[in-house]
BALOBA-1460 file (C-alpha; in Angstrom, 3 decimals):
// residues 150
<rec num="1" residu="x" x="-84.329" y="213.761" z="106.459"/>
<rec num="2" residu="x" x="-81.508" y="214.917" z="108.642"/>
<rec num="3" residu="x" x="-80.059" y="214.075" z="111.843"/>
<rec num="4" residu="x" x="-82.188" y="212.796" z="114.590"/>
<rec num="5" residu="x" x="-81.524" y="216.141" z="117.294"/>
<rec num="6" residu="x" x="-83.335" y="218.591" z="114.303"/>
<rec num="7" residu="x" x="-86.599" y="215.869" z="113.150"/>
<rec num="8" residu="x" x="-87.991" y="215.750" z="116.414"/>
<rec num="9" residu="x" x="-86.447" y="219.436" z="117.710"/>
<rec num="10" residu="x" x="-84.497" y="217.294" z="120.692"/>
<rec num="11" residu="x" x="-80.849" y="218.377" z="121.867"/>
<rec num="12" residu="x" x="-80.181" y="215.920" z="124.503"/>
<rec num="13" residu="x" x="-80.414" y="212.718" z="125.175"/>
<rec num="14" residu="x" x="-80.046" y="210.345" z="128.442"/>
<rec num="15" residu="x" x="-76.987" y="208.535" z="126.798"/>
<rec num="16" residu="x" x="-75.707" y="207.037" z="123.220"/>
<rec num="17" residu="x" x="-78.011" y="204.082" z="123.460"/>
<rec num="18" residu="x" x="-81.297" y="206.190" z="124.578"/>
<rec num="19" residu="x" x="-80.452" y="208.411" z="120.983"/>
<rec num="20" residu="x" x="-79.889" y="205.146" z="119.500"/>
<rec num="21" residu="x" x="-83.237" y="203.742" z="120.611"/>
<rec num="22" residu="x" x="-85.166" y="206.835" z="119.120"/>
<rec num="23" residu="x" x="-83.317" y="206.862" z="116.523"/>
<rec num="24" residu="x" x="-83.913" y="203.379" z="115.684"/>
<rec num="25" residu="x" x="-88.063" y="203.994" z="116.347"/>
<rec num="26" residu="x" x="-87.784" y="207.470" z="113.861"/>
<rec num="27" residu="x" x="-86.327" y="205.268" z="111.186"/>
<rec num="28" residu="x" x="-88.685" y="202.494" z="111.130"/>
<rec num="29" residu="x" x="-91.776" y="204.610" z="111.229"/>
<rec num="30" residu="x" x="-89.945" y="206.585" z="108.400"/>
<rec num="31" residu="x" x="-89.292" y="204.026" z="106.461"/>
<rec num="32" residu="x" x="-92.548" y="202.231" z="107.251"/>
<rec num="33" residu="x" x="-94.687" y="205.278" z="105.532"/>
<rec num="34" residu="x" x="-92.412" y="205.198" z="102.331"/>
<rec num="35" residu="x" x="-93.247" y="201.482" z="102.134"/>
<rec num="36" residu="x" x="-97.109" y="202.051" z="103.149"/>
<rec num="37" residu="x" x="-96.890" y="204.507" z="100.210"/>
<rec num="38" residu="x" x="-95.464" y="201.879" z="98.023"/>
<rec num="39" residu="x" x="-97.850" y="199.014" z="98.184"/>
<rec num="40" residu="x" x="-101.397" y="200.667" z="98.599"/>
<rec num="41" residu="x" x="-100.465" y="201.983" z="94.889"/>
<rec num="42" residu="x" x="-100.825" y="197.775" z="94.353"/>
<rec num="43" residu="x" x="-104.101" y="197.978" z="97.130"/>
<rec num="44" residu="x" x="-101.825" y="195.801" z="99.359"/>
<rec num="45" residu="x" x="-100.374" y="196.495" z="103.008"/>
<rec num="46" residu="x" x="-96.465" y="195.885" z="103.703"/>
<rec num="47" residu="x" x="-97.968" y="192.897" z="105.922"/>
<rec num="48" residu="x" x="-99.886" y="191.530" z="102.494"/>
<rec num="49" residu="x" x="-97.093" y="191.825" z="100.611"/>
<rec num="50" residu="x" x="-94.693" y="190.304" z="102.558"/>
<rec num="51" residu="x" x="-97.005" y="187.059" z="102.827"/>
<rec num="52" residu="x" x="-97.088" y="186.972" z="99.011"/>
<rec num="53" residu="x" x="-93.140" y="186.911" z="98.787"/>
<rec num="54" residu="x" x="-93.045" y="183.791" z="101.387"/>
<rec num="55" residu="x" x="-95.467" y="182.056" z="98.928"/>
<rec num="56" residu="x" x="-93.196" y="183.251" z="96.360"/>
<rec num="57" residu="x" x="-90.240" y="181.883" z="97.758"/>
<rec num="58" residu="x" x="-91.872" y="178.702" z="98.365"/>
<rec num="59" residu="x" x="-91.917" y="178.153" z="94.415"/>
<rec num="60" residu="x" x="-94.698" y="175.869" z="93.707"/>
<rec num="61" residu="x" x="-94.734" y="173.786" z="97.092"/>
<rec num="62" residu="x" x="-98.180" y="175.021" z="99.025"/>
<rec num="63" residu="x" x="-97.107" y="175.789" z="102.400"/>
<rec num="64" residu="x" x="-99.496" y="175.975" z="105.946"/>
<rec num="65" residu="x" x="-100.592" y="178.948" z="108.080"/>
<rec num="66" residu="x" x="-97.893" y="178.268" z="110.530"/>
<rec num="67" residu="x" x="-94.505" y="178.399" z="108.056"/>
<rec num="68" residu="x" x="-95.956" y="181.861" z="107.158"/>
<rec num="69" residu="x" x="-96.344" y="183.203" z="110.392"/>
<rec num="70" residu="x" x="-92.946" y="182.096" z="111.356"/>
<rec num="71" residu="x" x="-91.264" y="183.732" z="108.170"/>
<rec num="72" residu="x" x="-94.028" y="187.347" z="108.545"/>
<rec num="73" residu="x" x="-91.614" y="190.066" z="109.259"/>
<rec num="74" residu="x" x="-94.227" y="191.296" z="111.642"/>
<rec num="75" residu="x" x="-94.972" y="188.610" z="114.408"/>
<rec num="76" residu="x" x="-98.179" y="190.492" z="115.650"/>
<rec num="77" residu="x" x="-99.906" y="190.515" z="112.340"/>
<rec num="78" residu="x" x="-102.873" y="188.589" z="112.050"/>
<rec num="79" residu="x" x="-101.880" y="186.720" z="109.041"/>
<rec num="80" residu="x" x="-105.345" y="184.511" z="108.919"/>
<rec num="81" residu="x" x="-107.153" y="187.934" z="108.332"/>
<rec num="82" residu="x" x="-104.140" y="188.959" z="105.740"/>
<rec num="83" residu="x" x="-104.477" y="185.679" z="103.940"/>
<rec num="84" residu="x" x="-108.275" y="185.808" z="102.898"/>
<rec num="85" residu="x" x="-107.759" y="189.185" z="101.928"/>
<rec num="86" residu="x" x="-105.483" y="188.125" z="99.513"/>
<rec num="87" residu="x" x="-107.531" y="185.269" z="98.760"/>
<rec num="88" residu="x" x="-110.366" y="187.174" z="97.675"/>
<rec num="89" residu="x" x="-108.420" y="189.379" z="95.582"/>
<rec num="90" residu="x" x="-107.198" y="186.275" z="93.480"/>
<rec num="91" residu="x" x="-103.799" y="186.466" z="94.575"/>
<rec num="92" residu="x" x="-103.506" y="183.005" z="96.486"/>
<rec num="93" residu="x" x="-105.141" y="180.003" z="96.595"/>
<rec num="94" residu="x" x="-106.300" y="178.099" z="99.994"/>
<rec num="95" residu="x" x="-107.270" y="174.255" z="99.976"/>
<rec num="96" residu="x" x="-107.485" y="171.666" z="102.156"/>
<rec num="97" residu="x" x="-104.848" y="169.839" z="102.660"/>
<rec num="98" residu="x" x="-104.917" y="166.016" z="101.603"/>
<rec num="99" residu="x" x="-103.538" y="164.247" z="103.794"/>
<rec num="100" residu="x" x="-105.142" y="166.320" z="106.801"/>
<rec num="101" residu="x" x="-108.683" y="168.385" z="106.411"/>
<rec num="102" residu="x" x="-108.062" y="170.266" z="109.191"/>
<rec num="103" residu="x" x="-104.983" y="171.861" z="107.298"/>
<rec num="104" residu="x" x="-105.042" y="174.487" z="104.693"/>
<rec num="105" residu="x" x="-102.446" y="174.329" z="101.970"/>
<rec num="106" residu="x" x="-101.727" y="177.978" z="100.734"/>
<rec num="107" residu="x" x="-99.992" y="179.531" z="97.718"/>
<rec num="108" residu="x" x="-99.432" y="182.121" z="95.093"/>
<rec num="109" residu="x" x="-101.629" y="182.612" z="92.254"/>
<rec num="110" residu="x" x="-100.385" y="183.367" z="88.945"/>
<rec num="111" residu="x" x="-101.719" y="186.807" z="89.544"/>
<rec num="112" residu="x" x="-100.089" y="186.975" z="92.886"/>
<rec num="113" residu="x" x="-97.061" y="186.608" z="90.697"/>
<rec num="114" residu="x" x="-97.363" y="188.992" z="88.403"/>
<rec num="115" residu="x" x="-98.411" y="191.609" z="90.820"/>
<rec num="116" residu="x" x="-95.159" y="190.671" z="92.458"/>
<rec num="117" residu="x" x="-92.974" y="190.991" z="89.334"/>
<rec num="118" residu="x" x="-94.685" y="195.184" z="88.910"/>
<rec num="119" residu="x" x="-94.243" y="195.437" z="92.499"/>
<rec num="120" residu="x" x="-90.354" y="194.884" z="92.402"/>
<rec num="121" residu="x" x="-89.816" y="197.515" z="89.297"/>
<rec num="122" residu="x" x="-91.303" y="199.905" z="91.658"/>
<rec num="123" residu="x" x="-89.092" y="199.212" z="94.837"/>
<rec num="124" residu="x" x="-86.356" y="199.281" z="92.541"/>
<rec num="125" residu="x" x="-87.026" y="202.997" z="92.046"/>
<rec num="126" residu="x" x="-87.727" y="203.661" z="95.524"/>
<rec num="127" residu="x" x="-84.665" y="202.078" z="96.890"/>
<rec num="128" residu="x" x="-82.776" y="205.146" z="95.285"/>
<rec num="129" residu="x" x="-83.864" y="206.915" z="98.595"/>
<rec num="130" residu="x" x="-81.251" y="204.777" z="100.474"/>
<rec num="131" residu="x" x="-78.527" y="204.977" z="98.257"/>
<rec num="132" residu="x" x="-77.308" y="208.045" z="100.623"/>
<rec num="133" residu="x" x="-75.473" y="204.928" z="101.885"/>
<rec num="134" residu="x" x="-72.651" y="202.877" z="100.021"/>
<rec num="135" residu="x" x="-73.157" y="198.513" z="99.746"/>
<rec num="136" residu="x" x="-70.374" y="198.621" z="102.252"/>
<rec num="137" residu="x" x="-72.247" y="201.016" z="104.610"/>
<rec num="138" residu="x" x="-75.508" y="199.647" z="103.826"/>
<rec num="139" residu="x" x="-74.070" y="195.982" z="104.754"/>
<rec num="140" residu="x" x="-72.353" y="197.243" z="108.227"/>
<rec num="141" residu="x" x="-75.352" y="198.493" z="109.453"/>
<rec num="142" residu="x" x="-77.183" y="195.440" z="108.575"/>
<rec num="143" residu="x" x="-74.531" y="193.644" z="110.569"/>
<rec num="144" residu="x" x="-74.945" y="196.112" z="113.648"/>
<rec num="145" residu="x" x="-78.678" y="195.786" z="113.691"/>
<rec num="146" residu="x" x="-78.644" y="191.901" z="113.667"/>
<rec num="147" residu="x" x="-75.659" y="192.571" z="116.926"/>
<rec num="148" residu="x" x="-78.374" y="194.721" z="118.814"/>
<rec num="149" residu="x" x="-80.793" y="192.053" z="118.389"/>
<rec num="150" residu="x" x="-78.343" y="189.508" z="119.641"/>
């Protein structure tokens, strides 16, 4: 991948913050089809997996629909849809809750788990792509991102 101008065969742009905003757009789909590439290896999307690291996280507490919606990287995801996808491959668990039936109390499987634990071996590997930047680089613009979001 090189700079922005030769990948999509543009010279100009309106101003810094116009290249930026392409720039920004380039990346993510960029990195979103390395990442597509990495999961549907496991038969999961990014969206899937990210729900099963929130349950992760959660250790063994179950947690509701609405904690994992707020914690989904992507808001617009329909994470209903995502969860009984997972639920029917094994990977989490719903149940009513007990103290409420019209709750459902959600959470990893042990083979949710383990799927995990093959999954991060592999994005170890692939995170060699980005090493093109140092910790200290890869930190800054972590900083500048969370500055344009404000």
């Amino acid at each position: 991948m090189g700079i922005i101008e030769e990948e999509i065969k543009q010279k100009k742009f309106n101003s810094a913050r116009h290249k930026m905003l392409v720039n920004l757009v380039y990346t993510t789909n960029w990195l979103n089809t390395i990442q597509m590439r990495e999961f549907k290896v496991f038969g999961l999307s990014s969206q899937q997996y990210n729900i099963l690291r929130i349950l992760r996280g959660q250790g063994n507490n179950a947690v509701n629909l609405g904690l994992i919606q707020d914690r989904m990287l992507d808001k617009n995801s329909n994470a209903s849809r995502l969860i009984e996808k997972l639920r029917i491959k094994k990977l989490l668990e719903r149940k009513e809750a007990k103290d409420d039936r019209r709750q459902v109390d959600i959470s990893i499987t042990e083979k949710g788990l383990e799927l995990l634990e093959k999954i991060d071996v592999a994005l170890e590997h692939a995170e060699k792509k980005y090493e093109t930047l140092s910790e200290a680089e890869a930190e800054a613009l972590s900083n500048l991102l969370d500055k344009l979001r404000g």
